[in-house]
FIDREN-760738 format. One line per 2 residues: for each residue x, y, z of N, C-alpha, C, CB. Coordinates in nm, 2 decimals, always signed. Each point is the difference from the previous one (the first is absolute). Glycine has a CB too. Example, Ala and Ser with C-alpha at 12.3 -4.5 7.8 and 13.67 -1.06 7.14 Angstrom:
+1.32,-0.57,+0.78,-0.09,+0.12,+0.00,+0.09,+0.12,+0.00,-0.19,-0.12,+0.12  +0.15,+0.23,-0.19,+0.09,+0.11,+0.00,-0.08,+0.11,+0.08,+0.12,-0.06,-0.22
REM end
This chain:
+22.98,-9.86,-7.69,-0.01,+0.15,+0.02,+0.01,+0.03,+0.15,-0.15,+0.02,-0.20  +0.21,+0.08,+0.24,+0.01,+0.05,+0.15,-0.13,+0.09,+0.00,+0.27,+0.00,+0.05
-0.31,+0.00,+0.12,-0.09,+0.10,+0.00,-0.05,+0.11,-0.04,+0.05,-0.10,+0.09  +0.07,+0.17,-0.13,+0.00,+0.19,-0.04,-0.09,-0.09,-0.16,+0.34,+0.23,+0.13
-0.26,-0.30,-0.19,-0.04,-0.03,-0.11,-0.19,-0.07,-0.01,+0.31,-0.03,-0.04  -0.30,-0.03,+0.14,-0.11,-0.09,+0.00,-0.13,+0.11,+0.06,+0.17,-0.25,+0.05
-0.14,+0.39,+0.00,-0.10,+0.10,+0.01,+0.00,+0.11,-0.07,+0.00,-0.06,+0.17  +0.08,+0.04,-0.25,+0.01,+0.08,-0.15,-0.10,-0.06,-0.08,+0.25,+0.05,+0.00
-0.24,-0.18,-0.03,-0.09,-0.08,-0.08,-0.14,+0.03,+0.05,+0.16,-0.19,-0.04  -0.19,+0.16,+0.16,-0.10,+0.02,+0.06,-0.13,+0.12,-0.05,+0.19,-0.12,+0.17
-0.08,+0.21,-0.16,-0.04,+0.15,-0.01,-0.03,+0.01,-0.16,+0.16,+0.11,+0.22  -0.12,-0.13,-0.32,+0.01,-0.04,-0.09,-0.16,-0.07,-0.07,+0.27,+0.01,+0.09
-0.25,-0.13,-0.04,-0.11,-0.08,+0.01,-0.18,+0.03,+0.03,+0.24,-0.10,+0.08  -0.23,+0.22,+0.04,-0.10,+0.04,+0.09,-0.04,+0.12,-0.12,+0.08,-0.07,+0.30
+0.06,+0.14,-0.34,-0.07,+0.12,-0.07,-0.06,-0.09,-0.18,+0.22,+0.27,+0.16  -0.20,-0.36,-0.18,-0.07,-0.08,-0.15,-0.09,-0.05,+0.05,+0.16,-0.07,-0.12
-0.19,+0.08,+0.26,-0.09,-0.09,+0.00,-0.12,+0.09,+0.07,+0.16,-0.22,+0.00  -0.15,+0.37,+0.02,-0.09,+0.08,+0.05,+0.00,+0.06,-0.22,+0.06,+0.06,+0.40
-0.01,-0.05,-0.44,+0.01,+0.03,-0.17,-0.12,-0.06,-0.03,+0.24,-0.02,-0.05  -0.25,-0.14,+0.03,-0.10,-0.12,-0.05,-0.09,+0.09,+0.11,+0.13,-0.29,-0.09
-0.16,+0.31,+0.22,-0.11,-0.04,+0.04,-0.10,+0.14,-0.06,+0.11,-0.17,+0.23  -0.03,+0.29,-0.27,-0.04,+0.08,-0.05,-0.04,+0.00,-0.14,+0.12,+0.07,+0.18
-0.07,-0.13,-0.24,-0.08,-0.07,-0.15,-0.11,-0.04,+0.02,+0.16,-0.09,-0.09  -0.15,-0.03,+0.18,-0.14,-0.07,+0.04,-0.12,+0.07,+0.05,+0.13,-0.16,+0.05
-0.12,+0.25,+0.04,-0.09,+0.06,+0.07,-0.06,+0.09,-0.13,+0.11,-0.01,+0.27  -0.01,+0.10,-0.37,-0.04,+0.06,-0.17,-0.09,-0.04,-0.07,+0.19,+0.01,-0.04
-0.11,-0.15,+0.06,-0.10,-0.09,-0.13,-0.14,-0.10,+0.09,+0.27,-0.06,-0.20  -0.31,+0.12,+0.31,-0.14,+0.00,+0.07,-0.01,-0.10,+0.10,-0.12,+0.08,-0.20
+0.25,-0.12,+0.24,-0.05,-0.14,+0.09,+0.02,+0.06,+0.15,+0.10,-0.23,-0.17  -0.18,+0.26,+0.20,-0.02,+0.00,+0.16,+0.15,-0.03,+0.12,-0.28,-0.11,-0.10
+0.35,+0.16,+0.18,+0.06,+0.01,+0.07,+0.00,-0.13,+0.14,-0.02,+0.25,-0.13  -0.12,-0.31,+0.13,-0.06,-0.09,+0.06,+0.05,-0.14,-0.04,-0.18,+0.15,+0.00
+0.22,-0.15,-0.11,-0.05,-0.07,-0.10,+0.16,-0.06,+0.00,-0.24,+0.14,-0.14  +0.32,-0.04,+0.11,+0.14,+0.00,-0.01,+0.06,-0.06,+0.07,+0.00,+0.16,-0.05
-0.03,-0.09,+0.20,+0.05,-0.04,+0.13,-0.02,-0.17,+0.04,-0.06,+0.27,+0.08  -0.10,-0.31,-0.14,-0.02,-0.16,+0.02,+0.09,-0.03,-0.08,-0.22,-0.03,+0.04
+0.27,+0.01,-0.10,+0.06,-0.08,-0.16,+0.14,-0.02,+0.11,-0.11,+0.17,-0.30  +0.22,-0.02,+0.33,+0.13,+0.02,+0.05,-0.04,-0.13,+0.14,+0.08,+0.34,-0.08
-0.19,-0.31,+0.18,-0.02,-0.06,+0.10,-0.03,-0.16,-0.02,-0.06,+0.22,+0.08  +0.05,-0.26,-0.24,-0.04,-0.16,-0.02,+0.15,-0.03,-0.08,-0.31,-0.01,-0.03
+0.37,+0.05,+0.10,+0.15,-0.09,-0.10,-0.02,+0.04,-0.08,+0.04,-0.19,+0.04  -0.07,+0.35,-0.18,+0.02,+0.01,-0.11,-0.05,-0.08,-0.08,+0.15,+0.09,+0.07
-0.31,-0.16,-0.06,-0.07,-0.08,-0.09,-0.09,+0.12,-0.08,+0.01,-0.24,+0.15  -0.04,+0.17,-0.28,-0.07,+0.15,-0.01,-0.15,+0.00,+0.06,+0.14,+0.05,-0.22
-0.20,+0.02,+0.23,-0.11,+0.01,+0.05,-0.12,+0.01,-0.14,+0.14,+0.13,+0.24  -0.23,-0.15,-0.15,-0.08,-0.04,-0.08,-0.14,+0.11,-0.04,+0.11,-0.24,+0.11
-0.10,+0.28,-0.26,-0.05,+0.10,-0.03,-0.11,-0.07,-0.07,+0.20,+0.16,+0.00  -0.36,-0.13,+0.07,-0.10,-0.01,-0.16,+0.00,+0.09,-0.05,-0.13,-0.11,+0.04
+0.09,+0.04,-0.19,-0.03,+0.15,-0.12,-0.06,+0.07,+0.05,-0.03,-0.09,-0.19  +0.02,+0.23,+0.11,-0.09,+0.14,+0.01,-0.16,-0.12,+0.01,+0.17,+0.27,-0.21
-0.27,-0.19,+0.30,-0.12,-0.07,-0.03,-0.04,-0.08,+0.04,+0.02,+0.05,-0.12  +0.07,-0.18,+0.15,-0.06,-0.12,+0.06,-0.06,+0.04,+0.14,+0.18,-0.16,-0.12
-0.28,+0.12,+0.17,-0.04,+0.01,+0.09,+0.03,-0.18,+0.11,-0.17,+0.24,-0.17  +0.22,-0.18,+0.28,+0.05,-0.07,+0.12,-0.10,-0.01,+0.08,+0.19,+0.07,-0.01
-0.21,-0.24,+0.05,-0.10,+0.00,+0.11,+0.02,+0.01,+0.16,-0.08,-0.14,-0.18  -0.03,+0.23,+0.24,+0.01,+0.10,+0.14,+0.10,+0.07,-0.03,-0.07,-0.13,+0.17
+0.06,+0.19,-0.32,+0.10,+0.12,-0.01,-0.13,+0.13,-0.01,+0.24,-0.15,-0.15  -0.40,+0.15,+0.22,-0.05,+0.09,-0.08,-0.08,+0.00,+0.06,+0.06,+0.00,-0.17
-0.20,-0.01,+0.14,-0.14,+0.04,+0.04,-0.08,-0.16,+0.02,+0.01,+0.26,-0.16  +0.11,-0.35,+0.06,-0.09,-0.13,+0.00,+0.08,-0.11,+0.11,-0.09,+0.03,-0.27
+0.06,-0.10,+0.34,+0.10,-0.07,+0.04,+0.11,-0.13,-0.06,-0.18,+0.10,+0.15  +0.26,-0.17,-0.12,+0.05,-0.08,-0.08,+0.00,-0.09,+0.08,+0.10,+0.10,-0.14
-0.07,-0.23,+0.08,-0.10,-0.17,-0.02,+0.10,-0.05,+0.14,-0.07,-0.08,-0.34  +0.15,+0.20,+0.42,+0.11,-0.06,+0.15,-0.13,+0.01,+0.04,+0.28,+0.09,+0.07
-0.34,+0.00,-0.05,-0.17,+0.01,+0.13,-0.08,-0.10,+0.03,-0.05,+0.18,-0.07  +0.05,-0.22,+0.20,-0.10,-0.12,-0.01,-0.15,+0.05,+0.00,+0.17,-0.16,+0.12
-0.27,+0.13,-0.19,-0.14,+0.05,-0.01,-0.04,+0.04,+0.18,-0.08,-0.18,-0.27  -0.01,+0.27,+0.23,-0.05,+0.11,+0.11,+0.07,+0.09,+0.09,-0.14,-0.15,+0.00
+0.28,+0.19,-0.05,+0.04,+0.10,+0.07,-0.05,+0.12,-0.11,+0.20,-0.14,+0.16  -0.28,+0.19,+0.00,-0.02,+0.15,-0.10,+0.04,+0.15,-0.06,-0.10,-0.11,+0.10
+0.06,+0.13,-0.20,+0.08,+0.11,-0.03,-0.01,+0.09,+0.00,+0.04,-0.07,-0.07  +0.04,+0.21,+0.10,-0.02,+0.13,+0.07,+0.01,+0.00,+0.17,-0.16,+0.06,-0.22
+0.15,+0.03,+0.27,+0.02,+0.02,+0.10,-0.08,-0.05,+0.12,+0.08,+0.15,-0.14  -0.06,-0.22,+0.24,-0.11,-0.07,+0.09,-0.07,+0.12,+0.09,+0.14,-0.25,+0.01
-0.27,+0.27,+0.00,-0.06,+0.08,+0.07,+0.05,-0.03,+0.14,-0.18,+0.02,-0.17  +0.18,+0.12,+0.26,+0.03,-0.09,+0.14,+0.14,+0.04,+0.04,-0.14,-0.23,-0.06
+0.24,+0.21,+0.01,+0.16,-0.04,+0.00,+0.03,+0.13,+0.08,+0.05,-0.14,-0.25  -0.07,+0.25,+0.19,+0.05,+0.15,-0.02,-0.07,+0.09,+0.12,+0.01,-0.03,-0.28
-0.12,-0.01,+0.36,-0.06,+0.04,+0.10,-0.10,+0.14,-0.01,+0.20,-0.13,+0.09  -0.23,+0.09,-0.21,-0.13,+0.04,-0.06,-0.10,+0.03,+0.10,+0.05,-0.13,-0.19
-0.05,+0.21,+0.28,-0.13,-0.01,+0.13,-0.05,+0.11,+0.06,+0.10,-0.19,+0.06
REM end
C-alpha cells in the first residue's frame, strides 16, 4: 500500500476502534480499564465477577501488608495544631 492508502486504513481503523470502545464503556466496563488492556499489548484484562471482593480493595486490608501498618489516617501528618 502507499501512504494516501496506508492513512486511509488508518482512519478507518481509529474510527472501529473508537466504535468497540463505545460498546464497551455501554456494556459497563470502565474507560480505565480499556485504556490498560490497549496499553498491555491487547491482552485481555482481567475482570472479577460481580461481588468478589478484592484484597486492599476496601475497608479490610489484603494479605500484600506486612502486620502493623496502621489503618486510617496517621494523627500528626496533616498539622493538626
Amino acid at each position: 500500500m502507499d501512504p494516501t492508502q496506508l492513512i486511509g486504513r488508518l482512519a478507518e481503523l481509529k474510527a472501529e476502534g473508537d466504535a468497540i470502545m463505545q460498546q464497551l464503556i455501554a456494556s459497563g466496563i470502565p474507560p480505565e480499564q480499556i485504556m490498560a488492556a490497549l496499553e498491555g499489548g491487547g491482552q485481555q484484562p482481567t475482570v472479577p465477577p460481580p461481588g468478589m471482593n478484592i484484597p486492599g480493595m476496601g475497608g479490610q486490608p489484603g494479605p500484600d501488608l506486612p502486620p502493623g501498618i496502621p489503618q486510617g489516617m496517621p494523627q500528626g501528618l496533616l498539622g493538626a495544631g
